[in-house]
C-alpha positions in Angstrom: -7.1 1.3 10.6 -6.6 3.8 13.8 -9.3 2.9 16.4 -10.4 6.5 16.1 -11.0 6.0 12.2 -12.8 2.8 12.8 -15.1 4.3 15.2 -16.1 7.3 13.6 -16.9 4.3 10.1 -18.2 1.9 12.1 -20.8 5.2 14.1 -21.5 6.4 10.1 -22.5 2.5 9.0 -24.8 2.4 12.4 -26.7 5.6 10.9 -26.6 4.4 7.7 -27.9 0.7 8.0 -30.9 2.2 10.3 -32.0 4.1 7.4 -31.5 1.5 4.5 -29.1 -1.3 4.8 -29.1 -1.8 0.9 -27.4 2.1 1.0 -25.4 0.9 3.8 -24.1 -2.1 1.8 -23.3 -0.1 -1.5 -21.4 2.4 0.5 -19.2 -0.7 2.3 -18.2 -2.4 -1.2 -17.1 1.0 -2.3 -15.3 0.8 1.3 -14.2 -2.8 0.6 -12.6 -1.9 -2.8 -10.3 1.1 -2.4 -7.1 0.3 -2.6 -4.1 1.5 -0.5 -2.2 4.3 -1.6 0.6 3.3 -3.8 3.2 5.1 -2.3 5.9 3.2 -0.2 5.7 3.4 3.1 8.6 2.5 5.5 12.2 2.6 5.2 12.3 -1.2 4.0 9.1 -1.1 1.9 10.7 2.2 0.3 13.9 0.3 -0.7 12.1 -2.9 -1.8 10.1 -1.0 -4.4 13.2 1.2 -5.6 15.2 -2.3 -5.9 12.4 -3.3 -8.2 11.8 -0.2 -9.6 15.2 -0.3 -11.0 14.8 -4.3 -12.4 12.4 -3.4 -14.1 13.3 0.2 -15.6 14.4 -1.5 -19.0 11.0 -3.0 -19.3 8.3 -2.2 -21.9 5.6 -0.3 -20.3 2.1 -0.8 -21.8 -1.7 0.9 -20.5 -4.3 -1.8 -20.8 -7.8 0.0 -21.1 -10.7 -1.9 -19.6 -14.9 -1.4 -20.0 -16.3 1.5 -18.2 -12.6 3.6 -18.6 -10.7 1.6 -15.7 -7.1 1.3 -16.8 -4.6 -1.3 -15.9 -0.6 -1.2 -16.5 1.7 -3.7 -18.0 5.2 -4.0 -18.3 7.2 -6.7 -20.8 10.3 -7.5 -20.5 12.2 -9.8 -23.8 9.5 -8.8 -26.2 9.3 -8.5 -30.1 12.2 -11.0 -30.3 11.9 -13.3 -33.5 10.8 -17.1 -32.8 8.9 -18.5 -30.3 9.4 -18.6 -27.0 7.7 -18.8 -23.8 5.1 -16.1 -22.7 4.6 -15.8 -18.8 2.5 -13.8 -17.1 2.9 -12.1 -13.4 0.1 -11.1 -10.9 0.8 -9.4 -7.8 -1.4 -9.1 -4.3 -3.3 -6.5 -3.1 -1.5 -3.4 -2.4 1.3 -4.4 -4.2 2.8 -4.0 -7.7 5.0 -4.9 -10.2 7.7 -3.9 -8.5 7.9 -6.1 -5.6 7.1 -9.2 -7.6 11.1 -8.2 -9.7 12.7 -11.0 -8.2 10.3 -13.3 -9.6 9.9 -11.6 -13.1 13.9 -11.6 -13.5 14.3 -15.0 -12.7 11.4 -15.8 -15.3 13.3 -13.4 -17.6 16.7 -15.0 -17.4 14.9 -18.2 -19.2 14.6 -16.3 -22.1 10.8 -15.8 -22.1 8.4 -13.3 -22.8 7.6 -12.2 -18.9 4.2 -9.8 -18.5 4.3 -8.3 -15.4 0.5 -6.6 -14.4 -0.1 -3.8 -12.4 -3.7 -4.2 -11.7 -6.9 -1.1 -11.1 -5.9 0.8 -8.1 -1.7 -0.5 -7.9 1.2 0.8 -9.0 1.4 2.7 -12.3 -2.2 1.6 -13.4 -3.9 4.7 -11.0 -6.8 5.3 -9.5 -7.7 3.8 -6.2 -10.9 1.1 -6.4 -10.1 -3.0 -7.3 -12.6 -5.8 -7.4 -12.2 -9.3 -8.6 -14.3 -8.6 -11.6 -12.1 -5.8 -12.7 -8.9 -7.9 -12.1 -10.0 -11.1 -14.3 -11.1 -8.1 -16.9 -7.4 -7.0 -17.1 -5.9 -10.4 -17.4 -8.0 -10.9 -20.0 -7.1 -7.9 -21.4 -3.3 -8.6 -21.7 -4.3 -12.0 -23.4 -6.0 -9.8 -25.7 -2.9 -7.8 -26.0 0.2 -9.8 -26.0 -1.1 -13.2 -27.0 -1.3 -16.8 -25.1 -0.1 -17.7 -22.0 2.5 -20.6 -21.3 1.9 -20.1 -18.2 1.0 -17.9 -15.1 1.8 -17.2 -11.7 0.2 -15.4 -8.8 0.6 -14.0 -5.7 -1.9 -13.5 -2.9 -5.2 -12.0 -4.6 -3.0 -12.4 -7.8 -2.8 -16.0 -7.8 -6.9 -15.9 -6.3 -7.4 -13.8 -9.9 -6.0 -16.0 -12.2 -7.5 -18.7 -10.3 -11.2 -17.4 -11.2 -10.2 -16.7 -14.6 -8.9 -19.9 -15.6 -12.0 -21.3 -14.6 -14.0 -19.5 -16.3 -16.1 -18.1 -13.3 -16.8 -14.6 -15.2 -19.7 -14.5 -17.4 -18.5 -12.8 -20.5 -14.8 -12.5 -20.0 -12.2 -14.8 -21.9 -10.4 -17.7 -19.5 -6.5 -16.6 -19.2 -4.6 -19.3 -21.4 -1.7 -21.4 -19.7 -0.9 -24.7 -19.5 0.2 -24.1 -16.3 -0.3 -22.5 -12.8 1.5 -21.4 -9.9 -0.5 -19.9 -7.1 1.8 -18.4 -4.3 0.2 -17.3 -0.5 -3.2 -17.6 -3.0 -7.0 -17.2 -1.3 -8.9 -20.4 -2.5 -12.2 -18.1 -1.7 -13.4 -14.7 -0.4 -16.8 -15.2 1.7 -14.8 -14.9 4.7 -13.5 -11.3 3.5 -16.6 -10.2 3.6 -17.1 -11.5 6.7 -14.1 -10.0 8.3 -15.0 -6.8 6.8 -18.5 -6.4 7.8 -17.4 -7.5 11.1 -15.5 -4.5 11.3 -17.1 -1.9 10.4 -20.6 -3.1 12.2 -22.5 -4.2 9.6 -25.5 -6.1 10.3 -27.0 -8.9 8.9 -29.4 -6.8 6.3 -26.3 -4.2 5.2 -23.9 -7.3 5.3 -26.3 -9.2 3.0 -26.7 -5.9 0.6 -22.9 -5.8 0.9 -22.8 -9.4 -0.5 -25.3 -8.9 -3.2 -23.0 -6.1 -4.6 -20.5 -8.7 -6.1 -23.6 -10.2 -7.9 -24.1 -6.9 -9.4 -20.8 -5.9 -10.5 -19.5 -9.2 -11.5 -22.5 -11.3 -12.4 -21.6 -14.0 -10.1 -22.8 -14.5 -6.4 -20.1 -14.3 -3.6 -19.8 -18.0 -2.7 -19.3 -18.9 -6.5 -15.8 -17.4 -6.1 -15.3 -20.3 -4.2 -11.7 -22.2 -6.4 -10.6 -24.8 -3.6 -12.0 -26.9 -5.9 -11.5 -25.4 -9.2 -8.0 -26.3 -9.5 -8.5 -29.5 -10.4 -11.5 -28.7 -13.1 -8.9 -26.8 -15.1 -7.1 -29.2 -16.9 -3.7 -28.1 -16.0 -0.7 -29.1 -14.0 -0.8 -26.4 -10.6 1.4 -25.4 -8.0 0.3 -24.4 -5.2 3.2 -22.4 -2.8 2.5 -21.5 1.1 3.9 -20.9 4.0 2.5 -22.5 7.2 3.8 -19.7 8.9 1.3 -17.1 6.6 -0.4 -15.1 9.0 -2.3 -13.3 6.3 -3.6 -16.1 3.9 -4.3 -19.0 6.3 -2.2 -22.1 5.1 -6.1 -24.1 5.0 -6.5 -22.3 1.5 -3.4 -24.1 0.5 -4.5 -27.6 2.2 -7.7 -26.8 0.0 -6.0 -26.6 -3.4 -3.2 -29.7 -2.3 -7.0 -31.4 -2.4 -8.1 -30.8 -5.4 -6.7 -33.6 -7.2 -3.7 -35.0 -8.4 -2.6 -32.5 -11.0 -2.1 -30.2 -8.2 0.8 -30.0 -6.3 1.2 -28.8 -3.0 5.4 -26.7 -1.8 5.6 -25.9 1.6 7.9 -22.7 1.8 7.8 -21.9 5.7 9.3 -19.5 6.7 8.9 -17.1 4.4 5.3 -15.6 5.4 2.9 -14.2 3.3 5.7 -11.4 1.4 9.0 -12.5 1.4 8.2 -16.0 -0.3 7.5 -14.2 -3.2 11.5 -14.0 -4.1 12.8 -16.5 -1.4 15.6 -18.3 -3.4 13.9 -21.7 -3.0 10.5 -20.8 -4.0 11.9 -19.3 -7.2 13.5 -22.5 -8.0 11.0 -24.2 -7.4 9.1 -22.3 -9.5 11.2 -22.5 -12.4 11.7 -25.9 -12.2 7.8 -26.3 -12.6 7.5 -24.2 -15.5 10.1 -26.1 -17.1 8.0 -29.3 -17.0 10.7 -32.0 -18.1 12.3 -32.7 -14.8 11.0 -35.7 -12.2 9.1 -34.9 -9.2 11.7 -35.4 -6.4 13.4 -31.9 -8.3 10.5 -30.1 -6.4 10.9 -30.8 -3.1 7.7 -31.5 -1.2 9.3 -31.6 2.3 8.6 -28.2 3.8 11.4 -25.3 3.8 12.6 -24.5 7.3 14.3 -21.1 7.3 14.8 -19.4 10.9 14.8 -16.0 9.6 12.6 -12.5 10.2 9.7 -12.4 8.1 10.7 -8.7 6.5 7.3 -7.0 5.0 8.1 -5.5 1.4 5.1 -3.8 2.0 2.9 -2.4 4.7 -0.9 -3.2 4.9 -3.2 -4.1 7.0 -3.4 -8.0 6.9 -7.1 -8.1 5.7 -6.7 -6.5 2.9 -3.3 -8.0 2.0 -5.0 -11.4 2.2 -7.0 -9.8 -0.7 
């Protein structure tokens, strides 16, 4: 955010707060919840997206219609085929899409499965410009609803924090996703220290950043420290893996080390070098992935020794790191 913009916000919430804080804290979720324009911006973020973009132009495109008339995207690739096969579903970060999560959905596609790739409230095709937790578990619910179980599903970034929260169940009222099994990649394992961040910069203070907490109770039923899943990756029941790079300067590597302790169903892949955006379609990680997923081979096929790659950490998209950490 330009330093001019930030002043001028952070001068409006100083007003604001003075006169009532609980005003002060509705107007900085609202804040906290836009999304970034969809829109490429950048010469390589513009050819990342038209690179995925094109993967994924044979896809099935579906609209996903969520309470209170948000809307959420989906597309499908290998669908209506006769028999059963594997369904997988696909979650991207904030600010992102579909599109830049291609290299993952085409490798999952290649296997012959069913791949459902979501673009959530706010990104990509689904319009609109306003995302909270709440509204993401809705629409991975909502593609249960509409395509069916889930072998199994994997997450980037506030993605992989989603699917997280919905496998365990945290939202009152909303269906778990189905899987029986998990891959969280560059994956939050909680978001009080979003808020945090947040009301730190815009000047909140400690009555509007209080009233800006008690917002998530009111729109998703469930206080701000409940979304706390270090722990929750165990409780599921399920085999997870748990990809980060030490090198992530937007999702510290701690929320991986938090997972890795969960318990022994959950398994920890060190993929340095890669950052917080590239890992998503580093060749390694996507083998690793895949590997996972198929579930029959022995442990020493997923290398736990980190991956040391001396390489620039490209950006496939450009946001500010607080709210790609989303």
């Amino acid at each position: 955010m330009a330093n001019f913009a930030l002043k001028v916000i952070r001068l409006g919430f100083s007003a604001l707060q003075a006169v009532s804080p609980r005003l002060a804290g509705r107007a900085a979720f609202l804040m906290f919840c836009r999304t970034p324009s969809p829109r490429p911006k950048g010469t390589k973020a513009k050819a990342a997206h038209a690179a995925g973009a094109a993967r994924l132009a044979g896809a099935e495109r579906f609209v996903l219609r969520l309470a209170g008339g948000a809307k959420a995207h989906a597309y499908r690739l290998n669908g209506g085929a006769i028999g059963r096969r594997k369904r997988y579903l696909v979650t991207h970060g904030w600010g992102s899409s579909a599109e830049y999560m291609a290299d993952l959905v085409s490798m999952l596609s290649a296997t012959d499965a069913e791949v459902i790739a979501l673009d959530f409230p706010g990104h990509g095709r689904a319009g609109e410009r306003f995302l909270h937790m709440g509204l993401a578990v809705e629409t991975i619910a909502a593609a249960g609803e509409r395509f069916g179980a889930f072998d199994a599903a994997i997450g980037h970034s506030f993605g992989g924090a989603a699917l997280m929260v919905s496998m365990a169940g945290l939202l009152p009222g909303v269906a778990p996703a189905t899987g029986e099994r998990l891959v969280l990649i560059g994956a939050p394992s909680e978001m009080a220290w979003l808020f945090t961040d947040f009301g730190r910069m815009v000047g909140l203070r400690a009555a509007a950043q209080a009233a800006l907490e008690n917002e998530v109770y009111r729109v998703a039923g469930r206080r701000l420290e409940d979304f706390d899943v270090g722990g929750a990756a165990s409780g599921i029941g399920r085999p997870v893996l748990v990809i980060h790079a030490e090198d992530d300067k937007e999702v510290s590597p701690a929320h991986a080390r938090r997972y890795g302790a969960a318990g022994e169903r959950v398994r920890l892949f060190w993929a340095n070098g890669f950052g917080h955006r590239r890992i998503i379609g580093a060749a390694p990680v996507l083998a690793a992935i895949e590997a996972f997923l198929e579930g029959d081979r022995n442990k020493e096929d997923i290398p736990a020794e980190s991956i040391k790659k001396d390489a620039e950490i490209i950006p496939f998209f450009e946001l500010p790191a607080r709210r790609a950490a989303l």
